[in-house]
C-alpha positions in Angstrom: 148.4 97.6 146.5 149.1 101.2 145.4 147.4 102.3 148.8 149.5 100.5 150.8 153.3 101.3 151.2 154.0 98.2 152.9 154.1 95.8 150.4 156.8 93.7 148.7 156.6 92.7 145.3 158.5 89.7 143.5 158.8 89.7 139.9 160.8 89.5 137.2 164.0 91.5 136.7 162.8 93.0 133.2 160.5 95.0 135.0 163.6 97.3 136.7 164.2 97.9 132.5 161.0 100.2 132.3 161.7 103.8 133.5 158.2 104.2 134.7 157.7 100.9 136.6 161.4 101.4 137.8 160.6 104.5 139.3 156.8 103.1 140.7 159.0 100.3 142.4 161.6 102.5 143.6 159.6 104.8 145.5 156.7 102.8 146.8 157.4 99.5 147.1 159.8 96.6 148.2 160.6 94.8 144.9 163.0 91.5 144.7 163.3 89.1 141.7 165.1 85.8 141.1 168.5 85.7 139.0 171.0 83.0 138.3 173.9 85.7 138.6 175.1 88.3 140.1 177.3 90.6 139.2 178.5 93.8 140.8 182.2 95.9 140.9 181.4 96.1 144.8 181.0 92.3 145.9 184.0 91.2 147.7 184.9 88.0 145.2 184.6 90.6 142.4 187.2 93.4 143.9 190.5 90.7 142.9 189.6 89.4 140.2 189.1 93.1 138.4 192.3 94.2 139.4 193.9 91.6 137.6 191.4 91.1 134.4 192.2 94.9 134.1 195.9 94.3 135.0 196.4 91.8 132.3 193.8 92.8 129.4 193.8 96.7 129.8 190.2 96.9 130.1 187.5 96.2 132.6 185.6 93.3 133.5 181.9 93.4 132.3 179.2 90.7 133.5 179.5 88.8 130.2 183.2 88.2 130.7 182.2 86.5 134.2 179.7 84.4 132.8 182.0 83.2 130.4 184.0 82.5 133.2 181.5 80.5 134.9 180.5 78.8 132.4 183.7 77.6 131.2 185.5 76.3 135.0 181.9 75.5 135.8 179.4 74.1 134.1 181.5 72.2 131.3 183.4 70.3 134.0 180.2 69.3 135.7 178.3 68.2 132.4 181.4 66.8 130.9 183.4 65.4 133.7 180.6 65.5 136.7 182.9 67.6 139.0 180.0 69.6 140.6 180.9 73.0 141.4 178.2 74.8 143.0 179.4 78.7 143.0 180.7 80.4 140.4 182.7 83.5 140.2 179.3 85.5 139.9 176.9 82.6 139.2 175.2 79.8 141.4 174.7 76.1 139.6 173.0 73.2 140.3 172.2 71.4 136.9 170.3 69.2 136.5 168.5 67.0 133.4 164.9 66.2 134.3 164.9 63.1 132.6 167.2 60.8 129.8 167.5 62.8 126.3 166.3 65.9 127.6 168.1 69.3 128.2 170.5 70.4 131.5 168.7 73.1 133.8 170.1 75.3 136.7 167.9 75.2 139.6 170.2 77.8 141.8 170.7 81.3 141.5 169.9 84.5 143.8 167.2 86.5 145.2 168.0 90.2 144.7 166.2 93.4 146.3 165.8 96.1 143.7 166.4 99.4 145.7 167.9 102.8 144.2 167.9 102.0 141.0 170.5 99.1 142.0 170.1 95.7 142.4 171.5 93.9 145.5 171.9 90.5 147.2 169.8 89.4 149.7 170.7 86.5 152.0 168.1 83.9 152.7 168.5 81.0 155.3 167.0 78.0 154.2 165.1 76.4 156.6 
């Protein structure tokens, strides 16, 4: 593959962690990875919802805050109550238990393109 400039990669997004595979995949290579959230100060559901976090708390929204978020106006009331909500502020769900007695797992999420040392969302149409 290292011959080749036209290849993509998928992987896992612990590999954008490592300076020197970080720059490999910057330079060479088309790298995407899955990810059950996304977070970014840019994305247009984000933009509001900062202004008033920051508005109201004096500080500024980090990724934890919004999963917190999520997890509380989403996934509680659909394990709880069974109100499925299937887009969080920066998180995609679709739990489900594989099986009586045995744990919940989300099976949605997001495909993101690593590219300039950033990560970014990538649309896919399912067929």
């Amino acid at each position: 593959y290292s011959s080749n400039e036209n290849v993509s990669l998928f992987g896992m997004k612990e590999w954008t962690d490592f300076k020197e595979v970080s720059s490999e995949l910057k330079n060479k290579f088309t790298f995407y990875y899955a990810s059950p959230s996304y977070f970014s100060y840019k994305e247009q559901s984000i933009i509001p919802f900062h202004k008033q976090f920051r508005s109201k708390y004096g500080a500024d929204l980090t990724k934890i805050a919004c999963l917190g978020y999520d997890a509380t106006l989403s996934i509680i009331p659909q394990v709880l109550l069974g109100k499925k909500q299937e887009q969080g502020l920066i998180s995609r769900y679709d739990i489900v238990q594989s099986g009586i007695g045995n744990g919940f797992q989300n099976k949605n999420g997001y495909i993101l393109k690593f590219e300039e040392f950033e990560s970014k969302k990538v649309e896919w149409k399912k067929k």
